[in-house]
C-alpha positions in Angstrom: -135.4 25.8 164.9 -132.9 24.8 167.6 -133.9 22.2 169.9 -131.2 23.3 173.1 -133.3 25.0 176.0 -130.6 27.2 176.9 -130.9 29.3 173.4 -132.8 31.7 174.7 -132.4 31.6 178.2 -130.2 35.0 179.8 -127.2 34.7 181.7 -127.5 35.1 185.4 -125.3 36.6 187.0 -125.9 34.9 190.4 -124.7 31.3 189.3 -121.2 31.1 189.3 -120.8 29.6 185.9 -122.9 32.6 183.8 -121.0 35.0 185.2 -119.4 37.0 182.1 -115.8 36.1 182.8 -117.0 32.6 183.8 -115.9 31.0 187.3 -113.2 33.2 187.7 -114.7 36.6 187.0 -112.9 39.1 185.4 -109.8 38.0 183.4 -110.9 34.3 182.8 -110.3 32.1 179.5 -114.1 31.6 179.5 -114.7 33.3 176.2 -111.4 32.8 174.6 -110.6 36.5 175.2 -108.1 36.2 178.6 -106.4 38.8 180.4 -104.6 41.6 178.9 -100.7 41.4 179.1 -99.0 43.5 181.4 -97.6 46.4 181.0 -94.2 47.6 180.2 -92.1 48.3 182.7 -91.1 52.4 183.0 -88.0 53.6 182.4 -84.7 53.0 184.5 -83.9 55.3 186.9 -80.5 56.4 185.6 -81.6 56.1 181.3 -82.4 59.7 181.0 -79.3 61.1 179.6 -78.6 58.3 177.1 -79.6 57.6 174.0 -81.9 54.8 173.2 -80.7 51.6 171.2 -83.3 52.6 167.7 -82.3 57.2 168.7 -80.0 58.5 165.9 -76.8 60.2 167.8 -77.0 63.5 165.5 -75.1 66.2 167.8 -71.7 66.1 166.2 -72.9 66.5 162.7 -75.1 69.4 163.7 -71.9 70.6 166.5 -70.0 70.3 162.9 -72.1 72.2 160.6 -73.2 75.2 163.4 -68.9 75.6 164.1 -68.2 75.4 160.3 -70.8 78.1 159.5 -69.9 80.2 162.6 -65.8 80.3 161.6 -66.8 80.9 157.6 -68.5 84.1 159.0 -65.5 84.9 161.2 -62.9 84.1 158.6 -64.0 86.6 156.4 -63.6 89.7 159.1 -60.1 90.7 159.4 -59.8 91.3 163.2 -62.1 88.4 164.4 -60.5 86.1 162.0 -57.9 85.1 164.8 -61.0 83.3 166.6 -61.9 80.9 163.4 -59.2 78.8 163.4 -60.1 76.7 166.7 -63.6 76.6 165.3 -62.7 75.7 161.9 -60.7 72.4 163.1 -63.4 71.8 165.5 -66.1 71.9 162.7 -63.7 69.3 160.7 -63.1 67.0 163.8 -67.0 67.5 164.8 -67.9 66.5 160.8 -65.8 63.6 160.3 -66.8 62.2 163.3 -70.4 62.9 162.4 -69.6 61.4 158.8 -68.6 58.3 160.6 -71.3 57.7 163.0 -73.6 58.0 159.9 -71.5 55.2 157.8 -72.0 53.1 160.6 -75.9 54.0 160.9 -75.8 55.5 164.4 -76.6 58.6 162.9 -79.0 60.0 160.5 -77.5 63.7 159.2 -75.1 62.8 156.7 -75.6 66.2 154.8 -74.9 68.1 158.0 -72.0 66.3 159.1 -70.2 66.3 155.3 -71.2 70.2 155.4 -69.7 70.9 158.8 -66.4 69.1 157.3 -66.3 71.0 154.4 -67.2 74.4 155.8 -64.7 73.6 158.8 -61.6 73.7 155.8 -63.3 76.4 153.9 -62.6 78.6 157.0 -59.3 77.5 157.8 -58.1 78.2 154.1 -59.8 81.6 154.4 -58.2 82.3 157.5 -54.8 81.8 155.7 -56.0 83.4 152.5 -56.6 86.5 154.7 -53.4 86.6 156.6 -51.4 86.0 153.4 -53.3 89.2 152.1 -53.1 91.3 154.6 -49.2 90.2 155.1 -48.5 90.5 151.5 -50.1 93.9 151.3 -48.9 95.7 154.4 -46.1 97.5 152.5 -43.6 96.5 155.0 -40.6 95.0 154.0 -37.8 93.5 155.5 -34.9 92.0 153.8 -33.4 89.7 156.2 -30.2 89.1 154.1 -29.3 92.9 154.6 -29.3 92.5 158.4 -25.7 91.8 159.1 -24.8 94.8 156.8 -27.4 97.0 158.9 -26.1 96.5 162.2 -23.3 98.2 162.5 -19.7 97.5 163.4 -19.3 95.4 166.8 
């Protein structure tokens, strides 16, 4: 059995010194516990638009892979195969610099930005491929070592 009066005696909460946060009420280092910390501050005024320092920067791989599919698609139409091209080197300058952003661990879509890269000269091939087939098969055919002959005298 214990011997110290105040065992079983209650706090009261009219003396200053039982008070449950001690002499200093709420917040006190009376039980060990202290004050909470405070809290973060919010956000600046101007951070909205920018990334934060741990936020992967993904767009350009994505921009990448959305123009390389986009100008694969094109590329294979005849007539709306003229608008590829500037998509097609888009999706190879939007990929590599996707690719690199990822090798230097700003970014987290390596697959998208090597995809957008690869689709990007996919479609400028094909845009070639198609020109050089429809050229080659046009039935046309002009021998341009016949043209003085062709002319006529002066």
């Amino acid at each position: 059995m214990t011997t110290d009066p105040s065992y079983n005696e209650r706090p009261d909460p009219d003396r200053p010194g039982d008070r449950p946060g001690g002499e200093g009420g709420y917040g006190s280092d009376s039980y060990g516990g202290g004050s909470m910390p405070p809290a973060p501050p919010p956000p600046g005024y101007g951070d909205q638009g920018r990334p934060q320092v741990g936020e992967p920067r993904n767009g350009l791989g994505l921009a990448g892979l959305v123009c390389g599919i986009i100008a694969v698609a094109l590329s294979l139409v005849p007539v709306l195969n003229v608008f590829t091209w500037p998509l097609g080197i888009l999706a190879i300058v939007f990929g590599a610099i996707g690719w690199s952003r990822v090798n230097k661990g700003q970014a987290t879509n390596k697959g998208q930005a090597i995809t957008g890269l690869v689709l990007g000269i996919v479609s400028f091939f094909t845009f070639c491929l198609i020109y050089a087939v429809i050229g080659g098969g046009s039935g046309e055919y002009v021998d341009y070592n016949m043209a003085p002959f062709w002319m006529g005298p002066v």
